[in-house]
N, C-alpha and C positions, 0 to 999 in steps of 0.2 A: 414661809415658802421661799423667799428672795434667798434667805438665811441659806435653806437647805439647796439650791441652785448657787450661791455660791460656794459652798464648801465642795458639791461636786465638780465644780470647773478646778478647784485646786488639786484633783485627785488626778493623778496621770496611772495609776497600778491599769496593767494590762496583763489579759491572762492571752496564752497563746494558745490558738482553736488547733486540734489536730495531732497534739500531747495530751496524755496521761498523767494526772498530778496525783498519784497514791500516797497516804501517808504512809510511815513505815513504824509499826511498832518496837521500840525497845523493850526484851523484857526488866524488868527489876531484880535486883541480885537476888530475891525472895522467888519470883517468880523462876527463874531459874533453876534453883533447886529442886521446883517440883517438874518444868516442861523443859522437853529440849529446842523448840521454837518457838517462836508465835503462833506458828499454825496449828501445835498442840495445845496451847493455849485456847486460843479461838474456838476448834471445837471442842476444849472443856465447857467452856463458858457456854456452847451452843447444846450439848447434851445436857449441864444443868439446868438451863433455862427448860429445856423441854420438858425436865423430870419435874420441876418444881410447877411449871404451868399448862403445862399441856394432856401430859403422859397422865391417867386416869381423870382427868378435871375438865374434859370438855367431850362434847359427842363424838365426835369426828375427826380422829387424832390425825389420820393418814392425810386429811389436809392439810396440817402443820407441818408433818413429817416431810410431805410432799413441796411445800415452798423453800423451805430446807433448802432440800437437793436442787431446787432450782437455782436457789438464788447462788447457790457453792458454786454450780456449773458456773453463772453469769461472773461471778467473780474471779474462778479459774483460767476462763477464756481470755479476759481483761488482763490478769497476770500471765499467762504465756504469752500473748500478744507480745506486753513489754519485753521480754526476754527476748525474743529474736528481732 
């Protein structure tokens, strides 16, 4: 424990409250070829995942469906934000 109390008093990283720290995806010269952003990307990746686990494999799809669209909003809002 001394151990791990001093390694943290060596740590100065501070994050700044009040910013947005987004990563940003690049795509890959591969990925490219088939999407023209990342955000086409993203939701490939989000309609497979559906078709592959969700879409006839579980009761109550419209609940997945449904978090979905929320969490897109929550994340849409978050990125206009940063824009203006």
């Amino acid at each position: 424990m001394r151990t791990l109390k001093a390694l943290a008093e060596l740590c100065t990283f501070q994050i700044k409250l009040g910013e947005l720290h987004l990563p940003s995806y690049e795509l890959t010269s591969e990925e490219k070829k088939l999407y023209d952003t990342s955000s086409d990307l993203f939701w490939h990746l989000i309609q497979k995942g559906l078709e592959e686990k969700v879409i006839g494999q579980v009761e109550d799809e419209q609940v997945y469906i449904d978090r979905v669209q929320e969490e897109s909003e929550s994340l849409t809002r978050v990125t206009l934000q940063t824009t203006f």
